[in-house]
C-alpha positions, -999 to 999 in steps of 0.1 A, spaced: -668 210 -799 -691 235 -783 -713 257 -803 -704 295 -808 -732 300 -783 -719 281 -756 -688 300 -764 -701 331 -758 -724 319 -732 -689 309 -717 -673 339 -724 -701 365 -708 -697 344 -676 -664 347 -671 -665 383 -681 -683 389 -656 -653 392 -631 -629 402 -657 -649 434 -672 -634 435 -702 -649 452 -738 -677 427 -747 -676 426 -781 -638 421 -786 -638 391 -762 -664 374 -780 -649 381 -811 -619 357 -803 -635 334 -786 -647 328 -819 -626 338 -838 -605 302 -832 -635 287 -856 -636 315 -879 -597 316 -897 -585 301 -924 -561 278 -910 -565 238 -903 -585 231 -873 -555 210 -852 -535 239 -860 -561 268 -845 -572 250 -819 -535 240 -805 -544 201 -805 -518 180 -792 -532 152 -812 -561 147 -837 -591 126 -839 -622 129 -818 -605 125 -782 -580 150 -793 -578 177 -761 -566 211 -769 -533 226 -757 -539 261 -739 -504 264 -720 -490 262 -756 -509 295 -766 -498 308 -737 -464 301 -738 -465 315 -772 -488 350 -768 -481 358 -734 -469 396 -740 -506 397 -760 -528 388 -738 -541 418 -724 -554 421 -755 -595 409 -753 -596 394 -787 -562 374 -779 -575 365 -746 -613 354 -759 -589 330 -783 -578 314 -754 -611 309 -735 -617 293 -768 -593 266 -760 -602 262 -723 -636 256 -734 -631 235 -759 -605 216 -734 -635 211 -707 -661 205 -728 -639 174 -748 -626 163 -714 -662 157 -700 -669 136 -732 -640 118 -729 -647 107 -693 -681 109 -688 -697 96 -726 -673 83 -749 -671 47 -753 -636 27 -758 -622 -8 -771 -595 -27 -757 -570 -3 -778 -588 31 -758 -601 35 -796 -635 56 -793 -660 31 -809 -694 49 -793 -712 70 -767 -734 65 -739 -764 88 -734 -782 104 -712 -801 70 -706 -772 46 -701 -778 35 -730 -745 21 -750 -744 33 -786 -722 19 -813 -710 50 -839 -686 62 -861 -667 96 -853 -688 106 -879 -717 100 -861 -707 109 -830 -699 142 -840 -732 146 -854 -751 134 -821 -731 157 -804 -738 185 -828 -777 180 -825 -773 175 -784 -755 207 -781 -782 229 -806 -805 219 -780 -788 234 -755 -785 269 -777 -824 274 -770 -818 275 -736 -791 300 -738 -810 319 -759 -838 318 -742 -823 328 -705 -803 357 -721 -771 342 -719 -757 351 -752 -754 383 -770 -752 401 -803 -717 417 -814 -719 449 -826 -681 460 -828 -664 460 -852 -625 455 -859 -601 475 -876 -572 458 -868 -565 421 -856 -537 409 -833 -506 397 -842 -517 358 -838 -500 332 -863 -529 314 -862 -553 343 -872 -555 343 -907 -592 363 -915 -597 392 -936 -618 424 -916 -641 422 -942 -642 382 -938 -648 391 -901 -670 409 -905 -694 388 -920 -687 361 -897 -701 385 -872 -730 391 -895 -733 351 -896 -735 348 -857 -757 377 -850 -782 360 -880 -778 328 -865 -789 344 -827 -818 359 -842 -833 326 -853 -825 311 -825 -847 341 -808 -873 336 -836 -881 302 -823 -867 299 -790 -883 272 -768 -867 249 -741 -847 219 -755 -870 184 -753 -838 160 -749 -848 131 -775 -838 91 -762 -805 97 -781 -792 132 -763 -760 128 -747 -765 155 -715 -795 162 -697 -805 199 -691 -790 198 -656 -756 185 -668 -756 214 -687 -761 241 -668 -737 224 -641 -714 222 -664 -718 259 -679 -707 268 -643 -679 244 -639 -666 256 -671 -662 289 -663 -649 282 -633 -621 264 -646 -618 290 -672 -614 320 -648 -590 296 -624 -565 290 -650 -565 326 -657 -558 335 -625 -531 303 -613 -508 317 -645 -511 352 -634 -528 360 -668 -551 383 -645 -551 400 -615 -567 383 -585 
């Protein structure tokens, strides 16, 4: 899955058009990592396992009369990011067996790797840190300063406000190391993306993010 980074890096780009309160945004878009419920059940997964894709039209379906609510809508540009970001692996890294069983990746290289999902995740992990430097580095995330009194009525949202709130401590720590030693990723022999996939996919993602928003009338056009 993405970092929180690349979730708010996400997040501030599409926010761009939508003008919406920062803060609140980012703080569900994050906020999907952050309760205390079982992942497959925050992130609307119609299956699990490592190929498993998130389900957004099921949050919809289920929150519609919320979402002009920022921190119910951030949730939900959660699950579109997560949705592109998986989808890319799946088609563009991910490795399969006869039974379409995920047995490895291929990196940046070409080169075929043999792992667990264990190991894959951790690759992944360790490719996608890189890529927080970057972000970091061109501006593209931000601290949260807000804070929340009250939280949406979401199912899936189970966090206390003073829980929150030091998951919001927790990110705006982590962003300050990041800015403590920020320097451009060097993408070791075992990186799964190159820089440029990234930042083509950065705008690809919020593209689709912002589309999907706008096909099911979830904004204005």
């Amino acid at each position: 899955m993405p970092t929180p980074m690349m979730h708010v890096a996400i997040a501030k780009k599409v926010n761009e058009k939508l003008n919406l309160e920062d803060d609140l945004l980012y703080i569900g878009c994050l906020l999907t990592n952050w309760t205390n419920v079982e992942y497959h059940v925050s992130h609307f997964k119609d299956e699990e396992g490592i190929e498993g894709l998130t389900n957004p039209d099921t949050y919809v379906n289920k929150y519609e009369k919320l979402l002009d609510n920022p921190i119910v809508l951030g949730y939900l540009i959660h699950l579109l990011t997560d949705r592109f970001w998986n989808k890319y692996m799946v088609n563009n890294v991910y490795l399969y067996n006869n039974d379409m069983e995920v047995v490895g990746v291929k990196t940046k290289k070409k080169k075929e790797l043999t792992l667990n999902p264990e190991s894959i995740h951790t690759l992944k992990a360790k490719t996608y840190n890189k890529y927080d430097n970057y972000l970091v580095s061109k501006k593209m995330v931000s601290n949260i300063n807000e804070k929340v009194l009250d939280l949406p009525a979401v199912e899936e949202i189970k966090i206390t406000i003073l829980e929150l709130d030091k998951k919001i401590d927790e990110y705006n720590q982590l962003l300050k190391e990041h800015k403590k030693r920020i320097k451009l990723p060097s993408l070791n022999k075992y990186s799964l993306l190159n820089q440029k996939e990234f930042e083509n996919n950065l705008e690809r993602c919020a593209s689709y993010v912002y589309s999907y928003l706008r096909r099911n009338d979830i904004i204005e056009p």
